[in-house]
N, C-alpha and C positions, 0 to 999 in steps of 0.2 A: 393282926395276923391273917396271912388268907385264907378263904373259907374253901378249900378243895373242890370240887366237883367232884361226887362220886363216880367210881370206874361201872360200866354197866357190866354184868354181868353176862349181856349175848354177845356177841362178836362184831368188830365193828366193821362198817362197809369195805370193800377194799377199794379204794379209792386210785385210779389212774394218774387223772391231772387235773390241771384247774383249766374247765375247756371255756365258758362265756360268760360276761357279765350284762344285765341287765338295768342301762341307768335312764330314769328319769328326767329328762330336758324340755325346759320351756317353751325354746324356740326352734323345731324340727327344723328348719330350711337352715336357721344358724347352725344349727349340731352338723345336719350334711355337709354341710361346706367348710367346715374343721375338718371333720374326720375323713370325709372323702377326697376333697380338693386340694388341699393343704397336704395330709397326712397319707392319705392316699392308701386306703382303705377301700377292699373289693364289696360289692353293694352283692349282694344274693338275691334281696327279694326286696319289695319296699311296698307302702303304702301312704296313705293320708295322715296315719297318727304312729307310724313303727316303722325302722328300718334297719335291715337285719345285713350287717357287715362279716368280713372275715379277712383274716391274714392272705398273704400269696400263697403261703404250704400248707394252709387246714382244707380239708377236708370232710369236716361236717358243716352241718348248714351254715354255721356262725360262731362266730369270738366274740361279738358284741349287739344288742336290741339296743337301739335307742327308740324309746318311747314318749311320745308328747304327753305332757302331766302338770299340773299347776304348781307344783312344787320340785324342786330339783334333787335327787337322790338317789341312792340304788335300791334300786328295788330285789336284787338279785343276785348270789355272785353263787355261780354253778359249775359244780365237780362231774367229770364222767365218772363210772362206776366199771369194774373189767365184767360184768355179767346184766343181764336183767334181773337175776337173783338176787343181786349187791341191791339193789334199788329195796327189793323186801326186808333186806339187813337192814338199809339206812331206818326206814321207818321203822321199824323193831325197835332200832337203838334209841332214836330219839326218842322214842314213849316211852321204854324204860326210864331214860333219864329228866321225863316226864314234861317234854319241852312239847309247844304247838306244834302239830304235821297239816301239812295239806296233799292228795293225793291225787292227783288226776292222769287215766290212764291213756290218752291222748296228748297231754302236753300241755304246759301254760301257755307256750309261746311255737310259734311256725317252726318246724324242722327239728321238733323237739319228741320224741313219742313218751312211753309210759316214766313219769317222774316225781319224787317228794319233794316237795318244799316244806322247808324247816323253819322255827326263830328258835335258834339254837342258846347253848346257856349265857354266853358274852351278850345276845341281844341281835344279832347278825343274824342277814334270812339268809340260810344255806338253798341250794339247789341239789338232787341226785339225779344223774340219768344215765341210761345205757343207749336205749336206741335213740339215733337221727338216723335224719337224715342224708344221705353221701351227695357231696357235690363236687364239683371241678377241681382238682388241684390244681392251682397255676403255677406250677413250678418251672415247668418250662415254656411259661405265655411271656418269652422275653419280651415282646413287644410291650406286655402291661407294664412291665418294671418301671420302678422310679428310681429318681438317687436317692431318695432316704427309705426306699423300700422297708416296711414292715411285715416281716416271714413269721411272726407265730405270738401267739398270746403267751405271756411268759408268768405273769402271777399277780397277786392281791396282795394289798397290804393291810393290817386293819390297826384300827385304835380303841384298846381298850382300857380302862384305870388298872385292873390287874393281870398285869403280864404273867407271874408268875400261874396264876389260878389257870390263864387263857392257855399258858403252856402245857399244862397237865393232860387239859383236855384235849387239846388237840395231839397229844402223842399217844393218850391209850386210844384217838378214832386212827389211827395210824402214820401220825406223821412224823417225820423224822428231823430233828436237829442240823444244822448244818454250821450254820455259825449264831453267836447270842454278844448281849452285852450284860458287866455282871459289876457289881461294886467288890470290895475286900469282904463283903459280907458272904458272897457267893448269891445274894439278889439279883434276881433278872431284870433287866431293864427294857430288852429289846431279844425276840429272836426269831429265826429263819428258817424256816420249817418244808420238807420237801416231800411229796409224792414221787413223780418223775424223777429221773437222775442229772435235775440241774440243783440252785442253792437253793433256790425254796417254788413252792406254787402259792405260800403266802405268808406272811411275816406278821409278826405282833407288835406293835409301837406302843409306849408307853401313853397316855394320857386322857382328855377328856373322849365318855365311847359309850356307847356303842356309836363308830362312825369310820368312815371307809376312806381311807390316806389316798390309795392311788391304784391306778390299775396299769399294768407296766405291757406293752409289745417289746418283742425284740428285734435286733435288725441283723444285718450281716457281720459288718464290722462300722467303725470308730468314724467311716468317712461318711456313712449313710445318717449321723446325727449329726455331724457338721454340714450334709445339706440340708437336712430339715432345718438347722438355723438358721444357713442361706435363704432356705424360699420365706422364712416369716421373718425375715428383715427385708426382702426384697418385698414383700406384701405389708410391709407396713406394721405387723403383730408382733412385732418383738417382746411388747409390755408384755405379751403371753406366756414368755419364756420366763419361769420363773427363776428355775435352778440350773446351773450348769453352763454349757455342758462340763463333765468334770468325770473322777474316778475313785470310787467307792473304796475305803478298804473293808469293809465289809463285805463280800462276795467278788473283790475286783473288778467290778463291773464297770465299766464305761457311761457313763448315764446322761440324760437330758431330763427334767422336769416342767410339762406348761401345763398350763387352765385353759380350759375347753372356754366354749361362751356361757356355761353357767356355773364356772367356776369347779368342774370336774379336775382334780389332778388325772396325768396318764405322764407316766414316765417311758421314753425310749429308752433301750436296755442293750447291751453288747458285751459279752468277751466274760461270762462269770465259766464256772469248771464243772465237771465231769462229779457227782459226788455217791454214784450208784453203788460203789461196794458196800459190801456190811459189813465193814470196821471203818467207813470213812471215817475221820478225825472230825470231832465238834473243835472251831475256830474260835477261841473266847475274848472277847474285846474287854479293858479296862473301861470301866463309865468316863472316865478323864480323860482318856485318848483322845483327843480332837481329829485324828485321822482315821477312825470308823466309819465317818461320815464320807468326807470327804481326803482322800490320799494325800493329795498336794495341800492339805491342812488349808484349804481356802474355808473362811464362815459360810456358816447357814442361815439364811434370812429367816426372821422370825416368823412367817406365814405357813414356813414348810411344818414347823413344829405343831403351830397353832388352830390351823386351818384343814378343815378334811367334809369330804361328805357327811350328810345322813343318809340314815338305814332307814328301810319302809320295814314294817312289821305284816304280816300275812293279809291283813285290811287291806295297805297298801298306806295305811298313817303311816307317819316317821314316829321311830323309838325316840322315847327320852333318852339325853345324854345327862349320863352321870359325871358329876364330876371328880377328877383325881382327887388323892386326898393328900398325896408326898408332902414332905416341906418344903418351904417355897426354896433352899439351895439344895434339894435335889433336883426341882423343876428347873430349876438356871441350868444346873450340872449339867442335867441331860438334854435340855432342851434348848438353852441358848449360848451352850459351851464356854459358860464362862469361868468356869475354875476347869480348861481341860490343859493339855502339853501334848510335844509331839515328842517328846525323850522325856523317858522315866528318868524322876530326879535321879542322878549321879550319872546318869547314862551319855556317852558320847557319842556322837557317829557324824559324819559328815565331812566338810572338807574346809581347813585353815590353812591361811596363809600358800594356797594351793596343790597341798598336800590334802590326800586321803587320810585321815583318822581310823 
């Protein structure tokens, strides 16, 4: 049974959105020429061992540090806060709930001011911050534009062995449901969790974790990931493309999934919905559905399931990965859709003999 996380008793931070991620890469000059050249990601600052990127519409200093490091990993995945107050919350909370803090009133990283770092109870190092600092919007630098343009950091995924546990806590730190996956038991298998008013700023996956699935941009629409397929079959990197492109029923999103050059997932992301009221509807998926994943019921390669980052712990070591514990035909179930359907036994829909049903 799962061992709950207790709720803390101060108040939890209020957290905005999921503003930067912090990843570890071997080879700097490889990493910029993915992310910049390829993907076409705006450079803010750089140096010999760091270089600090951002979307076309952000406006603080960065959405992403790539950092030169012998080992490949995130080191970091960082929430804004709505006050510099919020940042005293976060630390509060996490010492009640008696996890590591780290505090520095300056910033870990460039364009970052006063902020906690966490190893929160999953084993993930959190980020809090309020102040950066303000840089260019390039919103209207038509000239920068690309065709697979990337306009904003969209969210985290993470992998944990207990989804359920993972979900508790992260809704009493305030995050909200948006869609999930659930067997007849009412067990959670997968859910999508939101700050801002899209489907999640980060999601919980079912399996071996502490470790980090993917870190998702967004684009405009459906045609700006069909060019980014274009330039990495025109450049030769198609093997990098891992999933997709394709469209989710789970958040309906439009998506693309590739691997950086140390093997970092980033997924391109387009077209999910509005989920800002307070009675949005939670979306509940069947574990069997094979169209959660993907809409047009195409399979999911096994690496997507199996494969994911490590976490750095406040050292800067990677966390041990725990392993799942499910049975091995829940792990098929959910992970290599092999007992799923796209119609609930008795259910018809579709079109015979050229009639509509």
């Amino acid at each position: 049974m799962t061992d709950f996380i207790p709720t803390p008793a101060l108040p939890a931070p209020d957290i905005v959105r999921s503003a930067y991620m912090e990843l570890v890469v071997t080879d700097l000059a490889k990493s910029r020429a993915f992310y910049v050249d390829v993907l076409g990601l705006h450079v803010t600052e750089e140096d010999e061992n760091t270089i600090y990127l951002r979307s076309l519409e952000e406006f603080i200093h960065h959405n992403l540090v790539l950092r030169k490091g012998p080992v490949a990993a995130v080191a970091v995945a960082a929430f804004r806060v709505k006050s510099p107050a919020e940042v005293d919350a976060a630390e509060a909370y996490y010492r009640e709930l008696g996890c590591r803090t780290e505090r520095r009133r300056d910033g870990f990283v460039k364009g970052i001011g006063d902020a906690v770092r966490v190893e929160d109870p999953l084993g993930f190092p959190y980020e809090f911050f309020y102040e950066t600092t303000h840089v260019e919007r390039l919103t209207r630098r038509y000239d920068l534009y690309s065709a697979g343009e990337l306009v904003r950091l969209d969210h985290f995924n993470q992998v944990t062995p207990d989804v359920p546990k993972g979900r508790k806590y992260l809704e009493d730190l305030g995050f909200r449901v948006s869609e999930d996956i659930k067997d007849s038991d009412g067990v959670t298998y997968a859910a999508w969790m939101h700050r801002k008013q899209t489907v999640h700023d980060t999601a919980l996956t079912g399996g071996d974790g502490p470790r980090m699935h993917h870190l998702a941009f967004a684009t405009h629409e459906k045609a700006n990931i069909i060019a980014i397929c274009d330039k990495m079959g025109a450049l030769r990197i198609s093997d990098r493309i891992e999933r997709g492109p394709g469209r989710h029923g789970v958040s309906n999103a439009f998506y693309l999934y590739i691997l950086d050059p140390d093997d970092h997932r980033i997924e391109i992301y387009t077209q999910d919905y509005y989920t800002g009221d307070p009675d949005n509807p939670i979306v509940t998926w069947d574990v069997h559905d094979n169209q959660r994943r993907d809409w047009w019921g195409n399979p999911v390669v096994p690496s997507w399931y199996t494969e994911a980052s490590l976490v750095l712990d406040l050292d800067g070591k990677p966390q041990a990965v725990v392993k799942r514990t499910e049975s091995s035909e829940m792990a098929v179930t959910v992970g290599a859709d092999g007992f799923s359907y796209t119609r609930e036994p008795g259910e018809e829909r579709g079109f015979k003999m050229g009639s509509q049903l």
